[in-house]
N, C-alpha and C positions, 0 to 999 in steps of 0.2 A: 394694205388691201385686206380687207376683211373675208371672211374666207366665210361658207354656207356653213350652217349649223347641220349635225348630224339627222335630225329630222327633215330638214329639208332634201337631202342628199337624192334620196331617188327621183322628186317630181325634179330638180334640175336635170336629171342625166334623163329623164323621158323627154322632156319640152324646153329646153336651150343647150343640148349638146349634139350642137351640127354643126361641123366647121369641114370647109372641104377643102379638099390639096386638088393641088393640080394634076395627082390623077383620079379624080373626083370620089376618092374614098371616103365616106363620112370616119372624120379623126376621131372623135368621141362615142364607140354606138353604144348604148346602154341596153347590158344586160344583167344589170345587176340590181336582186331584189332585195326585199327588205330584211329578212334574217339574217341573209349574206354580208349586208350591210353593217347588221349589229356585230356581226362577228370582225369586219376589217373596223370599226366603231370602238369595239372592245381592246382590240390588238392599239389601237392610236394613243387611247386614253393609257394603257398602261406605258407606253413610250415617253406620254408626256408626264408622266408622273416619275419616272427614271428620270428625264432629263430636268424636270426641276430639282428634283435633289442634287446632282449634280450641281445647278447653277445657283448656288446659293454660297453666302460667304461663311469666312470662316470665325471665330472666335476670335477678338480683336488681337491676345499675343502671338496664336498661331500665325494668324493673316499676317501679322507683323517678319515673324520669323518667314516667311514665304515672300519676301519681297525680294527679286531678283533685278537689275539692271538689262535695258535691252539695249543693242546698237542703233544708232540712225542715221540715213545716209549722208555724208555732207552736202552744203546747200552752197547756190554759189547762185547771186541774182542782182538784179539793176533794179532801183526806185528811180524811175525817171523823173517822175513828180517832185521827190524829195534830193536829185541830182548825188545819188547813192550809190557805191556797190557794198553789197552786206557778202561775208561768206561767213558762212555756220558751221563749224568742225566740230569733233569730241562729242557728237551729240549721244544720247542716250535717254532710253527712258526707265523710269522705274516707278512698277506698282505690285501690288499683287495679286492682279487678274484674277481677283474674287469675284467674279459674276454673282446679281440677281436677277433672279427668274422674277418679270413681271406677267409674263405671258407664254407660253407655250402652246402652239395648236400646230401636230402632227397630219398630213396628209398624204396616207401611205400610195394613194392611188393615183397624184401627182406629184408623187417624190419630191416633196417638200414638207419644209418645218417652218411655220413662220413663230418668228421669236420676237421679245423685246424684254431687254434686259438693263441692268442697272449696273455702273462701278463706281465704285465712290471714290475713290482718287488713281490721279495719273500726275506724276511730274517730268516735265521733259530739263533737261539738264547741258549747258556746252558751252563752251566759246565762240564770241563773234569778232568779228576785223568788220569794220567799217571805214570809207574811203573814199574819195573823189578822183582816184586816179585817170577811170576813163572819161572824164567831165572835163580835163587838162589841170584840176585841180591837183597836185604833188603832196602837198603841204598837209591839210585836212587830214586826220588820221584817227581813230579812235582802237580800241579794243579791249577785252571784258570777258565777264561770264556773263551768262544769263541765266537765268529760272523759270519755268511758268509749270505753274499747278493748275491742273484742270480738274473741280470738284461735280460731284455728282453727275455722270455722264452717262445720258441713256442713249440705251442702242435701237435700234429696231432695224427688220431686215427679215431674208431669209436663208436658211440654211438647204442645200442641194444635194437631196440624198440619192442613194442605189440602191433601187430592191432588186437583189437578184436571186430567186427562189427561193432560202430563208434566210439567207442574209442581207443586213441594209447597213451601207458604210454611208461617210458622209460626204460628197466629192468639193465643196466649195461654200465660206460662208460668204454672205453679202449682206452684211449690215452698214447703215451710216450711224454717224456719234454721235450725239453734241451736246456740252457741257454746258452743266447751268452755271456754272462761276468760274473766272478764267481769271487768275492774277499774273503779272509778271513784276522781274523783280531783275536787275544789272548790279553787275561790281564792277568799279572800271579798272584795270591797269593803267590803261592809258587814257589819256582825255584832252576830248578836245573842245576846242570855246566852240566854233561852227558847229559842231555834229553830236553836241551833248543833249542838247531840246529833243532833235530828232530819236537818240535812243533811250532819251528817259519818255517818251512820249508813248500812247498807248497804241499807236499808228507801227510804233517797231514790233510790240509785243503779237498785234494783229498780224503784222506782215509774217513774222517767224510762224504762229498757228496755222497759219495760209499754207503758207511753205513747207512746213511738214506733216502735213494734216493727210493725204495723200500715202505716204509711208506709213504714218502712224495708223493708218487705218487698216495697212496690208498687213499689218503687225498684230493688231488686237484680234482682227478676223482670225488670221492661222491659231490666236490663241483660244477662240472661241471654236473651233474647229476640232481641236485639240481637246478640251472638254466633252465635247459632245462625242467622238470616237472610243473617247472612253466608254460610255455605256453601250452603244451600238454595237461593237466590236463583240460585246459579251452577250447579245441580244440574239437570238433564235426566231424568227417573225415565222416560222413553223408554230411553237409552243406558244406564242403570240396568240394568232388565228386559230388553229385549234382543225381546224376542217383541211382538207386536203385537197376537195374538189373549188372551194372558196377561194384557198391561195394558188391555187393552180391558174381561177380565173381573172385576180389579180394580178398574175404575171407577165398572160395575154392579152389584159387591158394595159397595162404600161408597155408594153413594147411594141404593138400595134400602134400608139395615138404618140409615144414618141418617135417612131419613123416620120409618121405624119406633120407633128411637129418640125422635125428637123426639117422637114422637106418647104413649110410653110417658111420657116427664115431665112434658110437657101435660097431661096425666090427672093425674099426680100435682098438681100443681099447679092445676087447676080445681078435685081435692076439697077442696085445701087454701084455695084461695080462697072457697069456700061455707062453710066451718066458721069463718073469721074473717069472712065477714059477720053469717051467723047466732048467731054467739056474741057479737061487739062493734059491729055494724051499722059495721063496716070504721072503725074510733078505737078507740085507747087513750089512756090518760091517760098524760102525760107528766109528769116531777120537775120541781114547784116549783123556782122560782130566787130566792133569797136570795144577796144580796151585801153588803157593805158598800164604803164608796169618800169618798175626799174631794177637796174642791178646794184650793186657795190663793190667793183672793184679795187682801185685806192680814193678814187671818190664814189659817190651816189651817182649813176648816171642815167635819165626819164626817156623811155621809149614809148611808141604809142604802136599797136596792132589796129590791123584793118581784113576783114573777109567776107566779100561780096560774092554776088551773083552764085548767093544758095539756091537749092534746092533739095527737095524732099523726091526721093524717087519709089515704084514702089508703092504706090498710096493706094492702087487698088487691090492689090493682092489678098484681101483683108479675107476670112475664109471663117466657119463654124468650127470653135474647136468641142468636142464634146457632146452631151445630146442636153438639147432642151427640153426645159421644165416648163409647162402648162398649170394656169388655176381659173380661176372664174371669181369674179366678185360681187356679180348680181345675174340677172336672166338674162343680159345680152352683151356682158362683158366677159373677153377670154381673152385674159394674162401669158406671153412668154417671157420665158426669161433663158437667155443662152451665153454661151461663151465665145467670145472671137478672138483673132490673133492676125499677124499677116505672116504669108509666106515671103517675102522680101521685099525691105524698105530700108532704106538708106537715105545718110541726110552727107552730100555735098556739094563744097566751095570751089567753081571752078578758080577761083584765084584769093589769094591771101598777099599783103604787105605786112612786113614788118620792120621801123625804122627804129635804129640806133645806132650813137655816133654814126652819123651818118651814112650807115649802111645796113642793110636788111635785108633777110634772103624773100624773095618771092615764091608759090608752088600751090597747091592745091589741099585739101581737105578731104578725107574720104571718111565714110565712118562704118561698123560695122553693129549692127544692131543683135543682141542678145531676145529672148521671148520677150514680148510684150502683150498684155496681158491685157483683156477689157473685157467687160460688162455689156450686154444691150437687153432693155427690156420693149417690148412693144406689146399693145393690148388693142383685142379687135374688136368693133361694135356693129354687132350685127342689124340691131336699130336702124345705122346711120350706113353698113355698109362697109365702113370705113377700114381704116387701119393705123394707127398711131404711135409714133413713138414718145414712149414715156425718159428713156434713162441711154445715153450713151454715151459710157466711162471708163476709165484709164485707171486697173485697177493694181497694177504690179509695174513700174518703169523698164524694169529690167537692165543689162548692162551695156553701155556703150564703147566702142572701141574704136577710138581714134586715129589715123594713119595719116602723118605730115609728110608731103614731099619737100624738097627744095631747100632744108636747114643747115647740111651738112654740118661738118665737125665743129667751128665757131659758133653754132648757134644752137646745139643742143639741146641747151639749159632750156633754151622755148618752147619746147614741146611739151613739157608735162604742165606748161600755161597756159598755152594752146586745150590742153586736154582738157582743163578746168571752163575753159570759155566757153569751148563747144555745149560740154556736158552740162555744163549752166544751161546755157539757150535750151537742150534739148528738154531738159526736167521742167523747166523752170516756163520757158514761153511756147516751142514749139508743140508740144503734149497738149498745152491750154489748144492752142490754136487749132490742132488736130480736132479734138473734142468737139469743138464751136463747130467747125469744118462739117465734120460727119453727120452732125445733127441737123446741119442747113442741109445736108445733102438726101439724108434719109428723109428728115419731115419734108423738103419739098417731092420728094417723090412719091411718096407716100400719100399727099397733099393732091398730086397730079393725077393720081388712079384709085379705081374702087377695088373694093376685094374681089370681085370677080377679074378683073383686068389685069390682078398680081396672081390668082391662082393661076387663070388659064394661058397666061406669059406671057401677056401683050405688051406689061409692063418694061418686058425685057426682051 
């Protein structure tokens, strides 16, 4: 999103800044003239000249010597297509979070930084098992390291700042990646005739970026966040602005149209939590888990798992965490962008089977859900009326904890397999499926009503 050049700044805030809450306060009023301007104009420019220094790399041995190893979480997932279970362990990544600054434009009056930046390498590193166990295939067996290098990788996005009367910290980045050249590279230990195409194939290399693309991204952001607090942190936006009556009135302008703000997605958000009670009495059905798995006691012996009639409970709880950030992209485009979470959601299995030598405990599934973290952008056009959702994303997994009944003492050992299967489906499919979920639910509501019909609550 292209953000107004400082010349234009005044004629928008006189002639497209009316956005109104539903208690019909205009969110935007503009009182700000043109001196005033040059002076919050002046205070931007020198921020973004702090932070491109900042994001710039370093001397190729230094940079070298600054290459640190990160963790990644392990991955546990099914190719149905390809009749696969892949698990991904030991992972890590390592670079040396050398950012370049291709772009930097500070907006101290919408508490934001829109960025785009440059890393010229990242390699992710680990071991994979590949397998056909829950397919009834036993036999099929591979496993390996793997490599993949991703070169020159530009970011873009925004970063989510705090002005709070001379200080501005940074509360959240939100950038997306992507790499112009992506190699991958396996070593096998183990190898197999059926399952060797499929992991020399570029189809695995893609599936693993897929798969931890999501982490890896929660990763780079907190490091890109990290950078930038560095010079923030030592930044006075007093000695910035210079006037006293200037930043006094830019502190009553952000916190006046951020009330307003939050109030505008709260709405959006209260319709959409009444359309997901009323439509699914707040559950949705979760994917079946089928596995297969064996022991070794004095011989190898093939068990197969079973856990149906999931659900997801919880689904509306879904709530703003934080305050949103507003911008504008043309004369009748206005940008939010906020933070959401749920207050309680839970994913389970009224019944689970598990067979071996012919016996297996049966019992339930419960799970208990750590923060979970996401993204929503929506942009309103006043043109049209409307109200649109641009972005609704899952931006930190958080942790999951598992609770099996029914295993007692013979059966144990199943539990931290159990834990693995759940925690797969949850990373891995039901998050996707969350996502898709929300975004049928937002855009068709959103879809159903005008912006007057969301401010004044009819919508809800």
């Amino acid at each position: 999103m292209a953000p107004p050049g400082a010349a234009q700044f005044s004629l928008i805030l006189l002639t497209t800044c009316i956005i109104w809450s539903a208690r019909g306060n205009v969110i935007i009023p503009p009182e700000w003239i043109d001196d005033e301007r040059g002076s919050v104009s002046g205070a931007e420019e020198s921020l973004d000249e702090a932070l491109n220094e900042v994001l710039q790399p370093l001397p190729t041995g230094r940079s070298m010597a600054m290459i640190r190893p990160f963790p990644l979480e392990e991955m546990y997932f099914h190719d149905d297509r390809q009749q696969v279970t892949v698990t991904l362990k030991e992972m890590k990544g390592s670079s040396d979070l050398q950012f370049e600054s291709r772009h930097i434009d500070t907006i101290l009056a919408e508490q934001r930084a829109e960025l785009e930046l440059e890393l010229a390498l990242l390699v992710i590193q680990g071991r994979y098992e590949v397998d056909r166990q829950a397919y009834g295939d036993y036999d099929s067996r591979e496993e390996g390291d793997f490599m993949l290098t991703l070169s020159n990788i530009t970011a873009s996005g925004i970063a989510m700042l705090n002005v709070d009367g001379s200080t501005i910290s940074v509360s959240k980045t939100l950038l997306d990646y992507e790499p112009e050249e992506v190699k991958f590279k396996v070593n096998r230990n183990l190898e197999d005739e059926h399952l060797w195409r499929y992991t020399s194939s570029d189809t695995f290399g893609e599936s693993i970026k897929h798969k931890v693309w999501r982490g890896l991204t929660h990763r780079l952001n907190k490091a890109v966040k990290e950078k930038l607090k560095s010079v923030l942190s030592k930044t006075s936006l007093g000695n910035l602005i210079g006037d006293e009556e200037t930043q006094e009135r830019l502190q009553k302008y952000i916190i006046t149209n951020t009330e307003n703000a939050n109030e505008f997605v709260d709405n959006i958000i209260k319709a959409v939590r009444k359309m997901v009670v009323d439509k699914y009495e707040d559950q949705i059905k979760i994917p079946d888990i089928r596995e297969g798995f064996e022991r070794t006691l004095v011989i190898t012996i093939h068990g197969s798992f079973v856990a149906d009639q999931g659900v997801a409970k919880g689904i509306s709880t879904v709530y703003r965490t934080g305050e949103t950030r507003f911008g504008r992209d043309n004369d009748s485009n206005v940008h939010f962008f906020g933070n959401i979470g749920f207050e309680d959601i839970n994913l389970y299995y009224k019944r689970y089977r598990a067979d071996f030598m012919g016996l297996g405990p049966t019992g339930t599934i419960n799970t208990e859900l750590y923060p979970l973290e996401l993204h929503v952008h929506f942009h309103v056009d006043f043109g049209q009326k409307k109200v649109y959702l641009d972005e609704f994303k899952v931006e930190n997994v958080g942790d999951l904890k598992v609770e099996v009944s029914g295993l007692g003492f013979l059966f144990n050992w199943l539990a931290s397999l159990i834990s693995t299967w759940v925690v797969g489906m949850y990373r891995d499919e039901f998050l996707d499926e969350m996502e898709k979920m929300y975004d049928n639910y937002i855009s068709s509501t959103l879809n159903e009503y005008s912006l007057d019909d969301i401010l004044s609550g009819k919508a809800f």
